[in-house]
N, C-alpha and C positions, 0 to 999 in steps of 0.2 A: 605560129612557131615554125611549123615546116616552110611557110612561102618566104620568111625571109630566107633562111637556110637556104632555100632552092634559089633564091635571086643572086646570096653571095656566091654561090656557086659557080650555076649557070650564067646568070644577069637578070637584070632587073626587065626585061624587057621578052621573055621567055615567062618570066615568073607571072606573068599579065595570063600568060594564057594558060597558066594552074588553075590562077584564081578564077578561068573560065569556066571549069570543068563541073565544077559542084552543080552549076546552074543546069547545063546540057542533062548529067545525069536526072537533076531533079526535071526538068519537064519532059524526060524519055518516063519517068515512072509514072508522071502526072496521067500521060499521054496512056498508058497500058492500065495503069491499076485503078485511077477514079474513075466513080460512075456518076451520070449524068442521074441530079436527082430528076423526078417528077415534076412537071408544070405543075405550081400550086392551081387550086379551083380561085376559077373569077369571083371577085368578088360580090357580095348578097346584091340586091336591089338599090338598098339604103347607103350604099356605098358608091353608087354609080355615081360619075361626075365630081367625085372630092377629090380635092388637089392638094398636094402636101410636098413644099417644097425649100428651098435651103432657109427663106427666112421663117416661114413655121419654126423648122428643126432648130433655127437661134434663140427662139422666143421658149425652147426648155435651158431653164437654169444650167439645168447639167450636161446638157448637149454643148451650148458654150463653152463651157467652163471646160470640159473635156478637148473640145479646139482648142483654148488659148494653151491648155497644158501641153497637147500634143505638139502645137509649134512651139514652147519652151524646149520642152524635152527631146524633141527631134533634134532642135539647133543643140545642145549639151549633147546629145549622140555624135553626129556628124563634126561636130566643131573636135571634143575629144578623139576621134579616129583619125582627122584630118591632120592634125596640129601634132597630139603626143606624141608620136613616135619621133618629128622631129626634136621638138623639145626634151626630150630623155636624151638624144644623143647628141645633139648640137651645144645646149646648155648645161645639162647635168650629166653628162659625160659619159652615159651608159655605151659598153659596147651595141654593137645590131644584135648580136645573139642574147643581152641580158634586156634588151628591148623588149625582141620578140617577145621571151617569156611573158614580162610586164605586160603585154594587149595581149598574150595568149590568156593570161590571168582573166581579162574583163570577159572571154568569150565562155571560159569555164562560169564565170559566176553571173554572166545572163542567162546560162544553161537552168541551170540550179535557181535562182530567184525568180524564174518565168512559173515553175511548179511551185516553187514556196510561199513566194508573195500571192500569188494565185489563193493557192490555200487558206494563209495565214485569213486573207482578207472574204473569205467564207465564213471562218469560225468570229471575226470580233469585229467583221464589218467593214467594208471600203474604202470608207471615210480616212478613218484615223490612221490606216497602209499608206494612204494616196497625200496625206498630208506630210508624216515620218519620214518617209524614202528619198523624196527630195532633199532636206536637209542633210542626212545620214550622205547623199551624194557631194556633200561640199568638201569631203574628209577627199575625195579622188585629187583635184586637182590641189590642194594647200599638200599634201602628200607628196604631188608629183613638184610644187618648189620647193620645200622647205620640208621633207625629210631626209634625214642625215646618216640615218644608220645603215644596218645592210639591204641588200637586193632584193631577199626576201621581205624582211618586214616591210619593204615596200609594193611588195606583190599583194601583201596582204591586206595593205591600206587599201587600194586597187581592186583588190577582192570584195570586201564590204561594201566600198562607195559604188560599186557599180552595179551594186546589187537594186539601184532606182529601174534599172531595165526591166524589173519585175513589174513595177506598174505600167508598165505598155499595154499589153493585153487590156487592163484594165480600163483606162483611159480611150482606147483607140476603138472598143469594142464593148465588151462586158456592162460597164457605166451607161454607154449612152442606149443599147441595147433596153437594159432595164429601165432605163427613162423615158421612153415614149411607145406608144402603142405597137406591138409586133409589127403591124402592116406597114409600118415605117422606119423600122429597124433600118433598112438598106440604106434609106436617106440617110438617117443619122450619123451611120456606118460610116460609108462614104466621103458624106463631109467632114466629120471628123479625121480620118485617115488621110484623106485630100489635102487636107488644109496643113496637115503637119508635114506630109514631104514635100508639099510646092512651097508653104514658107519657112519652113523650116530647113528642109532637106538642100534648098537650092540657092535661098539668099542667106543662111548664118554663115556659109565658111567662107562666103565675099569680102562679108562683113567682118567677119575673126580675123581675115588675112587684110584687111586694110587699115586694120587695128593695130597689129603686128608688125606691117610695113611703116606705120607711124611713129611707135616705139618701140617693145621689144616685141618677143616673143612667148615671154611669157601672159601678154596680152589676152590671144584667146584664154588664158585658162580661166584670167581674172575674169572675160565671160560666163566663165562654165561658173564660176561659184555665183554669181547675178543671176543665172536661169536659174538656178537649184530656189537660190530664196525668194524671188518670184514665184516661181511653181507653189512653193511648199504654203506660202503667201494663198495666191489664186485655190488652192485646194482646200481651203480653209471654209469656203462658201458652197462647198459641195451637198446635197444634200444626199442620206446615207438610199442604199440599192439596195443591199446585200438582204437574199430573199430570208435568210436567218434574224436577221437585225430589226426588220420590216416585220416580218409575225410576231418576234417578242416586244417590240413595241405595242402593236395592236392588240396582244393577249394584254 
């Protein structure tokens, strides 16, 4: 909200280097306040010489399946931040300032969904979070063509649907984490997180915009509802983590 204000303002080209500033402060604090953990202990004996690498970490169901979601779900991030603010004002007529608001919305309720869905998916299990949310995200973009009423209730469609950013964490971390041995947590990590900004992050909004340049514009969004039911699809084959879910099964 404030950097478009600051862009009609000032310009657009001024406001570049608002949006730099978060980042400077964040790794001035990085830099003074984290501490360097501890080198873990080498590992035992029986460990020496095992290799554990990207196609191991594919041959866990759930490590997979956490990449293909994460590059769904990246390309639905990126595609939506890249695309909507034109399409709110270009096609559906919204001023910049009733714009803003609209993606200040999604920022508040990835705020709030990163703790909730977190939560929620502790108490009744990852599974059925990571399957829900997706879908519940189709309501963002049929909202952004085809609602009619006021600004607000359309913040509020915005509000809800974008609440699938709660399963980030989940997906990108949390999931594959619990899926495969501690000692290899990092691989898992990594690929998983890897694979969704390099395909995700870097080939959907090529792809959304030459989609767009084809037809219309409201092209990418017809994207975003295809990632959502794919995802929600692919998450369907998850098998459940949640260390709650996992003991009352085995009790």
């Amino acid at each position: 909200m404030l950097l478009v204000w600051f862009a009609q303002v000032f310009g657009w080209r001024e406001a570049f280097y608002l949006a730099g500033v978060p980042g400077i402060v964040s790794a001035i604090i990085i830099w003074f306040s984290l501490k360097e953990p501890p080198a873990p202990p080498r590992p035992g004996v029986e460990y020496e010489g095992e290799k554990y690498g990207i196609i191991d970490a594919l041959k866990n169901r759930n490590v997979l399946i956490c990449v293909i979601l994460g590059v769904l779900m990246v390309s639905y991030f990126v595609v939506c931040l890249t695309f909507m603010p034109i399409f709110l004002t270009s096609v559906r007529g919204y001023t910049g300032t009733e714009m803003s608001w609209l993606i200040g919305t999604l920022g508040i309720s990835a705020t709030i969904g990163s703790f909730a869905t977190s939560a929620l998916s502790d108490r009744i299990g990852r599974r059925p979070v990571m399957i829900a949310m997706p879908f519940i995200g189709i309501i963002l973009p049929m909202g952004a063509m085809y609602w009619t009423g006021s600004v607000w209730g359309l913040a509020a469609i915005f509000f809800f649907g974008w609440g699938l950013n709660g399963i980030f964490p989940l997906f990108m971390a949390t999931v594959p984490s619990e899926s495969v041995d501690p000692r290899h947590a990092a691989t898992a990590l990594g690929l998983t997180m890897g694979s969704a900004e390099i395909l995700g992050g870097v080939f959907a909004p090529s792809i959304a915009g030459a989609a767009a340049d084809a037809s219309t514009l409201a092209a990418p969004l017809w994207i975003m509802v295809g990632l959502t039911i794919v995802s929600g699809i692919v998450a369907l084959f998850l098998k459940e983590t949640a260390p709650s879910q996992v003991a009352k099964r085995a009790a």
